[in-house]
KOLZA-703333 format. One record per atom (N, C-alpha, C): residue in three letters; x, y, z. Coordinates in steps of 0.001 Angstrom, whole numbers, plus 524288, in hexadecimal, padded with zeros to 5 digits. Example, Ala and Ser with C-alpha at 12.3 -4.5 7.8 and 13.67 -1.06 7.14 Angstrom:
<pts>
ALA833867E9C681E78/ALA8300C7EE6C81E78/ALA833907F31C81E78/SER832327F73681BA8/SER835667FBDC81BE4/SER832648001E81EBE/
</pts>
This chain:
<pts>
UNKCC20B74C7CA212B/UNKCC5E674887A1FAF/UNKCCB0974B37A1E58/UNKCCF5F74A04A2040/UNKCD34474BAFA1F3D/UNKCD61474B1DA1A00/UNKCD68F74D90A16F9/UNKCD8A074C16A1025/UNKCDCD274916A1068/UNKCE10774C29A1354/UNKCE6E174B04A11BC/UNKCE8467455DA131F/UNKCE4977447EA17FC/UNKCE49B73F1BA1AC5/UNKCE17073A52A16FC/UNKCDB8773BE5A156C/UNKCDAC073968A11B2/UNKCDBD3738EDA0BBD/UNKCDEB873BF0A0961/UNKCDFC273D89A04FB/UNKCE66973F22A043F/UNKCEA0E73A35A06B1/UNKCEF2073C58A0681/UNKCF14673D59A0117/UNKCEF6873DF29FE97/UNKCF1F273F649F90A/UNKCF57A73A089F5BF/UNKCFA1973CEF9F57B/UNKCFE25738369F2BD/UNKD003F7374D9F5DC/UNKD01AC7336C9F5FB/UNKD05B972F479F8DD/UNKD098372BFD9F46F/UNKD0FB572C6C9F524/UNKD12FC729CE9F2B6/UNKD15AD7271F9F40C/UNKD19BE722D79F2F6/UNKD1A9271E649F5A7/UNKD201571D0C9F3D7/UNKD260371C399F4F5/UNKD297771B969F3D7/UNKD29E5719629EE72/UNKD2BDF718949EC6C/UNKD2E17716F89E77C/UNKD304B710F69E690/UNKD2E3870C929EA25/UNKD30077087D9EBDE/UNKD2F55703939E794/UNKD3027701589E483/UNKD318D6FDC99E005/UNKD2F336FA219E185/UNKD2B646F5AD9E225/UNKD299A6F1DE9E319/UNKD29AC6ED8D9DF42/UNKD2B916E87B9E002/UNKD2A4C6E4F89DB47/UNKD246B6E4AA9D8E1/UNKD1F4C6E61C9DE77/UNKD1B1F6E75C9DBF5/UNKD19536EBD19D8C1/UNKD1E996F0539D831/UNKD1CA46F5DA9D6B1/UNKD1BA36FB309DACE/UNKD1A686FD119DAE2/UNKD1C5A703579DCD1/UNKD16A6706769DE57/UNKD1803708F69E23B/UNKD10B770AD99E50D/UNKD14707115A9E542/UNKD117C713C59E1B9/UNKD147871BA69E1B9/UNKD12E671CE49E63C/UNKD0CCE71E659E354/UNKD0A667218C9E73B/UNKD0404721009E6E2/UNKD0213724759EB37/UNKCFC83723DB9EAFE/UNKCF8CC729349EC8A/UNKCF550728F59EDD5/UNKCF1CF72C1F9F12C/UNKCEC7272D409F287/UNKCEACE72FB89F58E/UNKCE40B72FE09F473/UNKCE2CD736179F501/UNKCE11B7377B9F040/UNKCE0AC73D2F9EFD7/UNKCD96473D339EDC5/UNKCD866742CB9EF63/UNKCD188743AC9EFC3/UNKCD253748909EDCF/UNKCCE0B749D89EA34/UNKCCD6774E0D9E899/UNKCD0D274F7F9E3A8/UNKCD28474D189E170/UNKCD75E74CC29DC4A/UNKCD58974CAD9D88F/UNKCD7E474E309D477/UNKCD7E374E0E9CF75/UNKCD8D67485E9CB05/UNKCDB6E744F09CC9D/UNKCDD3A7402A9CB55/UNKCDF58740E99C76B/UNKCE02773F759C36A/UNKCE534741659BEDF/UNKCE2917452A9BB9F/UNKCDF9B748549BCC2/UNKCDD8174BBD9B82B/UNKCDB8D7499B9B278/UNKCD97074CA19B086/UNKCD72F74B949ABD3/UNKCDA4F74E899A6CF/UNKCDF7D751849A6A6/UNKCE0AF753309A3A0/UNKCE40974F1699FE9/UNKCE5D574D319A318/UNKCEB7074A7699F9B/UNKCEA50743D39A21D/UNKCEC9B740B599EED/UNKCEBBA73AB49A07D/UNKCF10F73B999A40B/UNKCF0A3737E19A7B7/UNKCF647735CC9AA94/UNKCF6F8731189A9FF/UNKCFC8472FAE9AAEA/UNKCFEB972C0A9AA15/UNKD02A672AED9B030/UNKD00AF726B09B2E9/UNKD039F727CB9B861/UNKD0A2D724099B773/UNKD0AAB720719B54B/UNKD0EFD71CAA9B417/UNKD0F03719209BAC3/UNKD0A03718BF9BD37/UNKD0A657160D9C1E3/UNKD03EB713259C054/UNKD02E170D9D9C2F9/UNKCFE2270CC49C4EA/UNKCFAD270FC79C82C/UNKCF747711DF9C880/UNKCF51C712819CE98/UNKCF03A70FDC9CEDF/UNKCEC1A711379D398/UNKCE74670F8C9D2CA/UNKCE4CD713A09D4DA/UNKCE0C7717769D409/UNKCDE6971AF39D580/UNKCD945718B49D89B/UNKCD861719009DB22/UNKCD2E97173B9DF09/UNKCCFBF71DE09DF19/UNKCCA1471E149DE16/UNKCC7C8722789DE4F/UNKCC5EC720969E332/UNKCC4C1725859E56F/UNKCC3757245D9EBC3/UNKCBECD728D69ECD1/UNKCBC90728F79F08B/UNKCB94772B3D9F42A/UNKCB53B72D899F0E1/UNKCB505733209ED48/UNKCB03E7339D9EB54/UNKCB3F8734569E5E9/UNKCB6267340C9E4FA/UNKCB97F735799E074/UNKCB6077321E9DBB9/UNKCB878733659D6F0/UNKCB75A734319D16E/UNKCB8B4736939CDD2/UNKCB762734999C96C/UNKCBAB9736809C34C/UNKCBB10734169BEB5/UNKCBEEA735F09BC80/UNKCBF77732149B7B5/UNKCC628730799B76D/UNKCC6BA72D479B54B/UNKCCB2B72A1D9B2DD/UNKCCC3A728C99AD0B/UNKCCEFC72AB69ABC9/UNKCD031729C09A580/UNKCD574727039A36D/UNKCD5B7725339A0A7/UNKCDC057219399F5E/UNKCDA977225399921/UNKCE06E7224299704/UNKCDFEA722D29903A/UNKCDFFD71C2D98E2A/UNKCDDEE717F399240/UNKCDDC2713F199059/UNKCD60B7141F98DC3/UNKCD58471A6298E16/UNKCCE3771B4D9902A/UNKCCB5A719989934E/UNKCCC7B718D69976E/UNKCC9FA718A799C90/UNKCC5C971F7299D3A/UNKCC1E271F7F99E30/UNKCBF637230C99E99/UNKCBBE9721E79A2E5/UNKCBCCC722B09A830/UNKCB8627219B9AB64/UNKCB69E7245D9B0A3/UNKCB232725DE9B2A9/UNKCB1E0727ED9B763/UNKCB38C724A49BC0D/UNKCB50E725D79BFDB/UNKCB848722FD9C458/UNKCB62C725519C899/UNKCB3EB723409CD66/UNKCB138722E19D141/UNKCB522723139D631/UNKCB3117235F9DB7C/UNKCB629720099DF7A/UNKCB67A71AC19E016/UNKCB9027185B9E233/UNKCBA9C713539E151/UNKCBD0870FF79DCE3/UNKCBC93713BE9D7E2/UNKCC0A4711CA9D3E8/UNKCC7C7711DC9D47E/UNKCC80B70CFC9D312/UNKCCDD770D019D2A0/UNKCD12570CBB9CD26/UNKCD2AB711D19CBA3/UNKCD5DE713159C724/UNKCDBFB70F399C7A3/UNKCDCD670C8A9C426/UNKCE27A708F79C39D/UNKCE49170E059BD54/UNKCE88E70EC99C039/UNKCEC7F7134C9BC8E/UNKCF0D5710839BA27/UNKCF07E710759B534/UNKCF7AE70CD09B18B/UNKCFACC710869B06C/UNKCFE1170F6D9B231/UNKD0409712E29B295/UNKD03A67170E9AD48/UNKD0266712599A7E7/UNKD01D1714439A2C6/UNKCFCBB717439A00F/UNKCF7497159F9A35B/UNKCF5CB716D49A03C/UNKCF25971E6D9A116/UNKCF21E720F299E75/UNKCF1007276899E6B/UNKCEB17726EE9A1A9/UNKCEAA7729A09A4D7/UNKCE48F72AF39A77F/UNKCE4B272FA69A9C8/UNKCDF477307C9AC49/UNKCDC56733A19B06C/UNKCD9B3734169B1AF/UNKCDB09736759B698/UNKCD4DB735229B985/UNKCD3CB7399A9BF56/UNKCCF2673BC19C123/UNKCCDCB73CC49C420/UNKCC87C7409D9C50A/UNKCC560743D39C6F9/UNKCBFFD743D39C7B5/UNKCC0037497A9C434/UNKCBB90747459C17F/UNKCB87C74C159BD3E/UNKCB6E574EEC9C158/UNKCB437752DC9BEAB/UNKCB1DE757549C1FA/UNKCADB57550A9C407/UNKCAB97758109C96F/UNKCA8E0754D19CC8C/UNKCAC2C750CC9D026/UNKCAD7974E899CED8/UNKCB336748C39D04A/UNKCB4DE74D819D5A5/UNKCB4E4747AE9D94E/UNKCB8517475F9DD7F/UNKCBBF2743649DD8D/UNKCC0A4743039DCCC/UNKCC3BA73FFD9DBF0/UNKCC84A740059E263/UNKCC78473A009E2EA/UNKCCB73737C19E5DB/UNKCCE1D732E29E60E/UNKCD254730C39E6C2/UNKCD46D72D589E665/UNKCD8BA72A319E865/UNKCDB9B726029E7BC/UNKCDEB37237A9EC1C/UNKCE22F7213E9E75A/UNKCE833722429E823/UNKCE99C71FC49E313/UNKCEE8771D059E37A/UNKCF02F71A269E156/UNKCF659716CE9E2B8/UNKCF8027167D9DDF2/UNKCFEC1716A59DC87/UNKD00E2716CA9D83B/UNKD0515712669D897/UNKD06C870E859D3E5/UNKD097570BC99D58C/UNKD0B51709349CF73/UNKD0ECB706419CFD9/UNKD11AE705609CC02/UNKD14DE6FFF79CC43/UNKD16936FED29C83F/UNKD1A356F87E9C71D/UNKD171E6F50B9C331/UNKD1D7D6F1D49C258/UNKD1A466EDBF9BD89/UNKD17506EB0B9C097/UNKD17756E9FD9C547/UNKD13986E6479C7B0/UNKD0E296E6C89C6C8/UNKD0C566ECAB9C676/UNKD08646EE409C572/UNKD05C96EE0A9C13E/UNKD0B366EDB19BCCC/UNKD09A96ECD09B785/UNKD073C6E6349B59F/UNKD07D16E4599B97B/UNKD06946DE5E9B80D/UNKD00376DD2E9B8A5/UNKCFE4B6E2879BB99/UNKCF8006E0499BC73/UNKCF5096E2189B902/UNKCF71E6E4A79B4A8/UNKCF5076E48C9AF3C/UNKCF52D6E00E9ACE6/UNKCF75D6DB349AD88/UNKCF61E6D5CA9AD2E/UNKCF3BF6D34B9AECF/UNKCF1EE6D5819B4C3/UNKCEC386D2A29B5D2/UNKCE82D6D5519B7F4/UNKCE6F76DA289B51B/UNKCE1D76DD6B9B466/UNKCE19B6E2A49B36F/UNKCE7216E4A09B514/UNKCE7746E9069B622/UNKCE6FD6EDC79B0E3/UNKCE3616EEA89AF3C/UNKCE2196EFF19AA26/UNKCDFC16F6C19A920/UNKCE3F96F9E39A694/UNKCE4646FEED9A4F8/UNKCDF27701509A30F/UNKCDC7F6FCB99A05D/UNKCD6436FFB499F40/UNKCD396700669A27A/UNKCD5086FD7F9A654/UNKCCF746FC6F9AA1B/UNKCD3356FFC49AFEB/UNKCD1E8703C29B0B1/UNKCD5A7707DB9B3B2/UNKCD190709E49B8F5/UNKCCD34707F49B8DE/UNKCC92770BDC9BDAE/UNKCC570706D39BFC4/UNKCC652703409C425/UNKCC4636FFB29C5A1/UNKCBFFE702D79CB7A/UNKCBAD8701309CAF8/UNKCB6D07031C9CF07/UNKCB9E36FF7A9D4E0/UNKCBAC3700C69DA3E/UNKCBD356FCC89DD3D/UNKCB7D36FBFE9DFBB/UNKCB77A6F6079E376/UNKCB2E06F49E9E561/UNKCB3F56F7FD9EBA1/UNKCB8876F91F9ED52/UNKCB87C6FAF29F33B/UNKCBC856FF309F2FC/UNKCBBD17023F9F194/UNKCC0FB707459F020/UNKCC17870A369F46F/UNKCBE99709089F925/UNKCBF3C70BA39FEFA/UNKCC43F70859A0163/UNKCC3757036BA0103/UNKCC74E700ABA024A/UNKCCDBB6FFFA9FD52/UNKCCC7B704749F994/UNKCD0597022B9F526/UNKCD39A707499F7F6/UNKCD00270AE79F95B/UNKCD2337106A9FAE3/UNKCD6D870E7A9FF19/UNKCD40070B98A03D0/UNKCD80570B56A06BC/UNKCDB28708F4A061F/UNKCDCE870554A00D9/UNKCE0D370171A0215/UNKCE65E704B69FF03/UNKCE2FB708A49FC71/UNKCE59970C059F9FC/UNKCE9D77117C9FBF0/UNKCE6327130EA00C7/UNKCE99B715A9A0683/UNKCEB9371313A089E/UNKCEBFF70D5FA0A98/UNKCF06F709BFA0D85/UNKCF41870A00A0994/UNKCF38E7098AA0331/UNKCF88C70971A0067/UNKCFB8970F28A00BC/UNKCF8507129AA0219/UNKCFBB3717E3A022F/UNKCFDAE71C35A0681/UNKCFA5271678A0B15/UNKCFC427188CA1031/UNKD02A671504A131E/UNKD03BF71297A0DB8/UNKD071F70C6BA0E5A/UNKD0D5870FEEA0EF9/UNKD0F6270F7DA1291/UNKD165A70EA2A139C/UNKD16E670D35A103A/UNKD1BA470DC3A0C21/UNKD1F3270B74A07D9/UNKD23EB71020A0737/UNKD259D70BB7A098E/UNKD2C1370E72A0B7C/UNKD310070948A08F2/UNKD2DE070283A0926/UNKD31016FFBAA07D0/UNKD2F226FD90A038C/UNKD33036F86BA016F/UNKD30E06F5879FCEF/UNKD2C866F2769FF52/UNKD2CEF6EFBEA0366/UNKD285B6ED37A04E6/UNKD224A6EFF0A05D4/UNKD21DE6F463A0897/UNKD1EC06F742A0732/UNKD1BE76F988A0096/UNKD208B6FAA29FF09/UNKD1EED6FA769F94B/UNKD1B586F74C9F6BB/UNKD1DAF6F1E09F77F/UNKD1B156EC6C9F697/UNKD14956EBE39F6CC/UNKD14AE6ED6E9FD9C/UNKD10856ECDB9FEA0/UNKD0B5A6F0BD9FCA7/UNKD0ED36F5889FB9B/UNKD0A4E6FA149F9F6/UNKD09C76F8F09F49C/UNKD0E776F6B49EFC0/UNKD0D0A6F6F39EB98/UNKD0A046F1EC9EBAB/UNKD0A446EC859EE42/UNKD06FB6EA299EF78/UNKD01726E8619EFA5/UNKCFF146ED4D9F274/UNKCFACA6ED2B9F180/UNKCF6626F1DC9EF6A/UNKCFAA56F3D49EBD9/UNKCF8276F5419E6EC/UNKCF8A96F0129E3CD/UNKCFA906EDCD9E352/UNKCFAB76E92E9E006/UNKCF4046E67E9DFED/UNKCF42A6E5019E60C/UNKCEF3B6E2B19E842/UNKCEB786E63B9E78F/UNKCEAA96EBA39E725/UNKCE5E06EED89E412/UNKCE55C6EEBE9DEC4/UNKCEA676ED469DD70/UNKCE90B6ECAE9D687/UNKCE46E6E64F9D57C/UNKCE71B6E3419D868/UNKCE6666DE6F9D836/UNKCE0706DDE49DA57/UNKCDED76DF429DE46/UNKCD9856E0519E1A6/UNKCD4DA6E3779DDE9/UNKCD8266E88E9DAE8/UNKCD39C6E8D29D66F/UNKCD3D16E7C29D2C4/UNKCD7E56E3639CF4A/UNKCD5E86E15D9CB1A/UNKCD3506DBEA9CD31/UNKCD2376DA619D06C/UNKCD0206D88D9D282/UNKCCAB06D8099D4F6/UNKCC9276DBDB9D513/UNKCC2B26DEDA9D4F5/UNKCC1116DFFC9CF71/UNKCC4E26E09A9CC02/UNKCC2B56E3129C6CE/UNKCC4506DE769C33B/UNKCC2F36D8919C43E/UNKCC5386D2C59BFF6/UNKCC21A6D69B9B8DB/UNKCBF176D7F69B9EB/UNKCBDB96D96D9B46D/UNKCBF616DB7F9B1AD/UNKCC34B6E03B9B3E6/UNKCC54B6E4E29B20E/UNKCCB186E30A9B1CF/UNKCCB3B6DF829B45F/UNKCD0306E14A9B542/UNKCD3B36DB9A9B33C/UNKCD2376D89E9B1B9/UNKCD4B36D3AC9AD4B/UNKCD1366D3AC9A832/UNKCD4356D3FC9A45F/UNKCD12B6D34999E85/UNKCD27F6CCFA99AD5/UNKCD52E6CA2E99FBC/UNKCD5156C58799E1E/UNKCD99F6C14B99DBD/UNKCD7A56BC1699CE0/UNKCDC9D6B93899CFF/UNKCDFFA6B97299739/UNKCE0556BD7C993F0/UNKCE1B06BDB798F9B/UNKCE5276C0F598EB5/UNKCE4746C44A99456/UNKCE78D6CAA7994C6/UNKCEC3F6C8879983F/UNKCEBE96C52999DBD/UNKCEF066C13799D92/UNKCF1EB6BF4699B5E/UNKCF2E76BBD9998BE/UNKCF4C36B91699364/UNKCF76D6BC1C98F14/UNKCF60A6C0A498ED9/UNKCF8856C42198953/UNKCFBEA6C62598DA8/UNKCFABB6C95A99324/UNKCFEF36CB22995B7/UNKD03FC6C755997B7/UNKD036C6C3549973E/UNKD06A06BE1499946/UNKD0AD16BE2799444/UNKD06EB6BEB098F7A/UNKD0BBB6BDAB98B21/UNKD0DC66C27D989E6/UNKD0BF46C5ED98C26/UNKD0E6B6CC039899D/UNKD12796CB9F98D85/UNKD11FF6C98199228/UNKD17E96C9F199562/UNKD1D2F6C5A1994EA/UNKD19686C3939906F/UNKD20846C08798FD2/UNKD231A6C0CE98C7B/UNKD27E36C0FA98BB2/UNKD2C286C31A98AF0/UNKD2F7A6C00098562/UNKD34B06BD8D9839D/UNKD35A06BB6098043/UNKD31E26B66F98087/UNKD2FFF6B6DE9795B/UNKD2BB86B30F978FF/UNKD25A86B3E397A26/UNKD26866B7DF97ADD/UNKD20B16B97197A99/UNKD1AF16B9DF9768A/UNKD187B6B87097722/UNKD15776B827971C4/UNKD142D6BF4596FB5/UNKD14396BE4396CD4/UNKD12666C50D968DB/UNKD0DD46C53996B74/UNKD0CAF6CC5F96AB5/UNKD06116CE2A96AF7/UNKD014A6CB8D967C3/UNKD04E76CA2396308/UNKCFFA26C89A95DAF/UNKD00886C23E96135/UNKD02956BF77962BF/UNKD03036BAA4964B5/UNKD014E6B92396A1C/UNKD00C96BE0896E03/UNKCFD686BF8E970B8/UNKCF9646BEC1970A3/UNKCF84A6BFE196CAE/UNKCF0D76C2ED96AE8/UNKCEF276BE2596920/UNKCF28C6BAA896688/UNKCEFCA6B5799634D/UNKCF0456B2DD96944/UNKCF4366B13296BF4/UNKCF2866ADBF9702D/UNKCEDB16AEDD9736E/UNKCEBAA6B55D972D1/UNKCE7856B4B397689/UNKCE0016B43397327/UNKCE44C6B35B96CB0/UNKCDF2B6B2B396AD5/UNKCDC206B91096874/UNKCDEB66BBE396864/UNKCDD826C16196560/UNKCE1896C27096159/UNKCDFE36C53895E4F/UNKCE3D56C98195A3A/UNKCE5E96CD4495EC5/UNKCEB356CF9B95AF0/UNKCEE976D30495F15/UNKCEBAD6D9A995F26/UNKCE82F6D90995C04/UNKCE6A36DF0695DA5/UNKCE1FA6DECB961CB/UNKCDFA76DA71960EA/UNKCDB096D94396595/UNKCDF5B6D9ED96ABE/UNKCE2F26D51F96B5F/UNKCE4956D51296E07/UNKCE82C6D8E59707B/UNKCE9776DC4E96F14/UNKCEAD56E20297167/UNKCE83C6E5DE97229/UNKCE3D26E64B96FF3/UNKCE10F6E92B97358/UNKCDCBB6E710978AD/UNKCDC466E1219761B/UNKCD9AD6DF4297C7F/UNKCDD8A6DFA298132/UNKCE3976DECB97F5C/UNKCE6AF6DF57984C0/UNKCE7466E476987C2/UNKCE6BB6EA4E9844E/UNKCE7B16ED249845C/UNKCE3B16EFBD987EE/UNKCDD366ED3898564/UNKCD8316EFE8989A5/UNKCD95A6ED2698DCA/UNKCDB076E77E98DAB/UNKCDBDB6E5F5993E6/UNKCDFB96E6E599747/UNKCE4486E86299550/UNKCE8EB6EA4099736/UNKCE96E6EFF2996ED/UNKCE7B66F2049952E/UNKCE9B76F7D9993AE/UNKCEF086F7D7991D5/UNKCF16E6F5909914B/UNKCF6ED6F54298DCD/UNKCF7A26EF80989AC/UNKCF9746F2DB98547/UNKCF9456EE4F97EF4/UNKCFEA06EB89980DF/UNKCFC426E5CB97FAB/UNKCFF2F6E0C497EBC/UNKD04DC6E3AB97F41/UNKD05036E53897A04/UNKD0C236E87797A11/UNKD0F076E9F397DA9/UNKD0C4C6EE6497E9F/UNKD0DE66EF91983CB/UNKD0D5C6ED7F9892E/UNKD0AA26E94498B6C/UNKD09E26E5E698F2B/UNKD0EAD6E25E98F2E/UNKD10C96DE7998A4E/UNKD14BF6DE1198871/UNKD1A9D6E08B98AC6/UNKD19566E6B4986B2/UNKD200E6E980989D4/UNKD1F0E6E90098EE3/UNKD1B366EBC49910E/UNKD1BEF6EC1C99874/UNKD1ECF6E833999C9/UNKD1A756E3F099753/UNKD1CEF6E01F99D0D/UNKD220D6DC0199B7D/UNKD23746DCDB9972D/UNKD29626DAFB994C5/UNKD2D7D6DE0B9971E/UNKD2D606E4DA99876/UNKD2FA06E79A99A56/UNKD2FA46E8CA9A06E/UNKD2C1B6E6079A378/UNKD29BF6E3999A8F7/UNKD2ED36E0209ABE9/UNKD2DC06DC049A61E/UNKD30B96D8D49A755/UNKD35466D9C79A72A/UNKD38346DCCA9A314/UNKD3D1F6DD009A24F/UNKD3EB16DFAB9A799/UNKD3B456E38D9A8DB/UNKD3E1A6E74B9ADB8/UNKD3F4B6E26A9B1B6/UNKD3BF06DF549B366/UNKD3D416DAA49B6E1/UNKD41B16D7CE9B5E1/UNKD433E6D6839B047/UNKD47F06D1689B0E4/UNKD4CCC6D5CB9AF17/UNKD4C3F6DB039AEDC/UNKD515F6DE119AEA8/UNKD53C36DF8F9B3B3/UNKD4E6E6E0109B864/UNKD4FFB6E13B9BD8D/UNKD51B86DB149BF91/UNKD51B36D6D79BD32/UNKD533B6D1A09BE86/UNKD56086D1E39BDCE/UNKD5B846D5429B9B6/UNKD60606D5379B80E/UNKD60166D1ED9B264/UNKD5B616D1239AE90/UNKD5B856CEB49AA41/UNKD5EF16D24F9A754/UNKD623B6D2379A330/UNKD65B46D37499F90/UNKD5FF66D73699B82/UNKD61346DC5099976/UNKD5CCB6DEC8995B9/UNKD5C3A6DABB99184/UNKD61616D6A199038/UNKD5F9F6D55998A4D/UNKD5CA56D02298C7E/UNKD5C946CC96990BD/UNKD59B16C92799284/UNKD53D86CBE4993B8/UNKD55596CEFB9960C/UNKD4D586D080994F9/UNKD4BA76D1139908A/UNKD4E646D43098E1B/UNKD4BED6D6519890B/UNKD4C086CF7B98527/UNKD4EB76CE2098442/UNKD4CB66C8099837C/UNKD48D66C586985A9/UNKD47BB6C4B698CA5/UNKD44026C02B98DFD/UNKD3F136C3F298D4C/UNKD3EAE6CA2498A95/UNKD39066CC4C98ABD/UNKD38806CDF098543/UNKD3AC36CB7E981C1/UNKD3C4E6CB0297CE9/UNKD3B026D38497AE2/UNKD408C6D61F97C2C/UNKD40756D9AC979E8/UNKD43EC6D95A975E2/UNKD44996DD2997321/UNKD47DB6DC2496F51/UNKD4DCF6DB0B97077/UNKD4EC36DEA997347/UNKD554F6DD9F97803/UNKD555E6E24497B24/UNKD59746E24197E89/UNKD5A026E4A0982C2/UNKD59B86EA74981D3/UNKD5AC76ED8B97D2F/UNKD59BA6F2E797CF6/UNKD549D6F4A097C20/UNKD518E6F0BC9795E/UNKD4C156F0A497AA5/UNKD480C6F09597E0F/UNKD49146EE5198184/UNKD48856EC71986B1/UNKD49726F0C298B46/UNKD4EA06F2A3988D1/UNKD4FA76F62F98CF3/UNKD4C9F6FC9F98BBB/UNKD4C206FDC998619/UNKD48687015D98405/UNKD436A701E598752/UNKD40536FC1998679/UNKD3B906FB599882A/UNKD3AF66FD5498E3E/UNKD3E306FB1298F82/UNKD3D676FB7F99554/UNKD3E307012F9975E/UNKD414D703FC995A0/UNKD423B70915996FA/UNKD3D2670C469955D/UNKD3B9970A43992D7/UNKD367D70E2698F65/UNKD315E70D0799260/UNKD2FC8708969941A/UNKD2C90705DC99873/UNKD2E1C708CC99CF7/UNKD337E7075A9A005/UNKD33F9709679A5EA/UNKD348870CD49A59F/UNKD37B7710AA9A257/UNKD3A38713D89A28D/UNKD4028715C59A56B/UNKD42A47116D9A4F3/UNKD47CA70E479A6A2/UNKD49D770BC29A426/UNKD4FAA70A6D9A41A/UNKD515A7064B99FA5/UNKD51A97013F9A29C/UNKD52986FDE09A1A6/UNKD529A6F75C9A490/UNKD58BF6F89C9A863/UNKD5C5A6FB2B9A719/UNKD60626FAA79A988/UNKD60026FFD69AE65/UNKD5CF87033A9AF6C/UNKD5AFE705D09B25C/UNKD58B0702079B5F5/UNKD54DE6FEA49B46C/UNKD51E56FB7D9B7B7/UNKD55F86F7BA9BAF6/UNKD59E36F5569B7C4/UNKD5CC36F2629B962/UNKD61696F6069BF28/UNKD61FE6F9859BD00/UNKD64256FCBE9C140/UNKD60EB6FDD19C5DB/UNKD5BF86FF7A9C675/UNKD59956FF759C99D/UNKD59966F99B9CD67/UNKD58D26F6779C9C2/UNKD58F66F0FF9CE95/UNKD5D0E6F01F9D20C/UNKD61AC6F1BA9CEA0/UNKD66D06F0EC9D1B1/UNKD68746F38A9D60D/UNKD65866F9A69D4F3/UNKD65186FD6F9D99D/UNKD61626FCAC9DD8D/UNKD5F256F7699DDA3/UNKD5A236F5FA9DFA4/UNKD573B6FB999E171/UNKD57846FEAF9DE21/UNKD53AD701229DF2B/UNKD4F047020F9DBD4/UNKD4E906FF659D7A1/UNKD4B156FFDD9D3FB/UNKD45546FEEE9D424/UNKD42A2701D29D1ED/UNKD3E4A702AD9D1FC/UNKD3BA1700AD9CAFF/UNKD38996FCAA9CBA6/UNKD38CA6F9799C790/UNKD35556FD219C42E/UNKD36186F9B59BF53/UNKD33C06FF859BA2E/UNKD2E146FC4F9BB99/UNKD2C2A700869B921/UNKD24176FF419B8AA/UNKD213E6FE1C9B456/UNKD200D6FBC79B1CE/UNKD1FCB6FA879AD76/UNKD17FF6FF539ADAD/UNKD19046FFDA9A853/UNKD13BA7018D9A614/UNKD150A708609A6C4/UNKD183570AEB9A80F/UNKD185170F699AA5E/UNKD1A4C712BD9A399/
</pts>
């Protein structure tokens, strides 16, 4: 078998901005190390790791995830949270992997997409393999191309929380608290939160927290600061956002956001005008 042919390594992919979010890079490498066991990493991208052919190992995250990993497991990676992973001694490790990014992505932590639950068994991972080389054998040279490749990663996210209904929704309650954590002036409090869904606020932050992997609070800033990036690239005025997402005022607002993207709002705003901008990512 030819390696280089079956085993092209990395593959990277223009830098192209999508309203759905951003596809880096990918690859399918055999015989690897996978992030080592010395130090946790932190990638600041999604990916999804697929174990493939005879491969195996372990996977660890400081959310304590501790588990052996087989072929056919598919590892889901959060931009934020510290892990590692790849084959103990003995371990043959191989794998197929895609990296990708945007708030778009950040939204399917609203309907399953959940930081504890990080290593899903797939029912056909021969066929997950290949849909995974069409994404990295894919032309993307334009925005429309883009589209289509960040696309359907979308539809693999969607396809396995979709095989995994158990794992992968913790309920119509997690719903409902995320609905009110995203709105803006007038919003009900956390402790007012917690009474509408019928708990105390310490129950209720840590049940959101095992089902979300991120506390109420912070679910909150994200997606207040989500939003703001959206109605500032609309041309909203800083002190009109920072009002309709009830911050304190516009130097606040503009703090936040720089500390989140790592940009100030009027950076962002320049970028649109240069239409060349490449939208911030929330969770990074």
């Amino acid at each position: 078998m030819d390696a280089d042919r079956d085993f092209p390594g990395v593959v990277s992919f223009p830098e192209i901005s999508t309203p759905l979010g951003s596809f880096h890079f990918g690859g399918h490498l055999s015989n690897v190390g996978g992030t080592g066991f010395q130090h946790f990493r932190t990638y600041g991208n999604y990916a999804l790791v697929l174990v493939t052919g005879r491969g195996s190992g372990r996977f660890r995250d400081q959310l304590g995830t501790d588990r052996r990993i087989t072929a056919g497991d598919l590892l889901l990676i959060f931009p934020e949270i510290p892990h590692q992973y790849g084959p103990e001694a003995g371990d043959f490790w191989e794998e197929i992997f895609l990296t990708f990014d945007g708030a778009a992505f950040d939204e399917w932590r609203n309907r399953g997409l959940n930081p504890s639950q990080p290593i899903w068994q797939l029912p056909s991972p021969e066929s997950w393999q290949q849909r995974f080389r069409q994404l990295l054998d894919m032309r993307i040279t334009t925005l429309a191309e883009a589209c289509l490749a960040v696309g359907t990663i979308h539809t693999l996210v969607a396809e396995a929380l979709a095989q995994h209904p158990q794992s992968g929704h913790a309920g119509h309650w997690v719903d409902s608290a995320t609905q009110m954590l995203g709105m803006g002036r007038g919003a009900p409090s956390l402790e007012q939160i917690a009474r509408q869904l019928g708990m105390g606020y310490e129950t209720f932050r840590k049940k959101y927290k095992a089902a979300t992997g991120e506390s109420p609070g912070n679910c909150r800033r994200r997606l207040r600061l989500v939003q703001a990036a959206r109605m500032i690239q609309s041309e909203f005025t800083l002190d009109l956002v920072a009002d309709a997402l009830d911050f304190c005022d516009a130097f606040h607002l503009s703090k936040s956001f720089k500390r989140h993207f790592g940009f100030p709002p009027a950076e962002l705003r320049k970028r649109g005008k240069d239409g060349a901008s490449r939208q911030p990512e929330s969770g990074k």
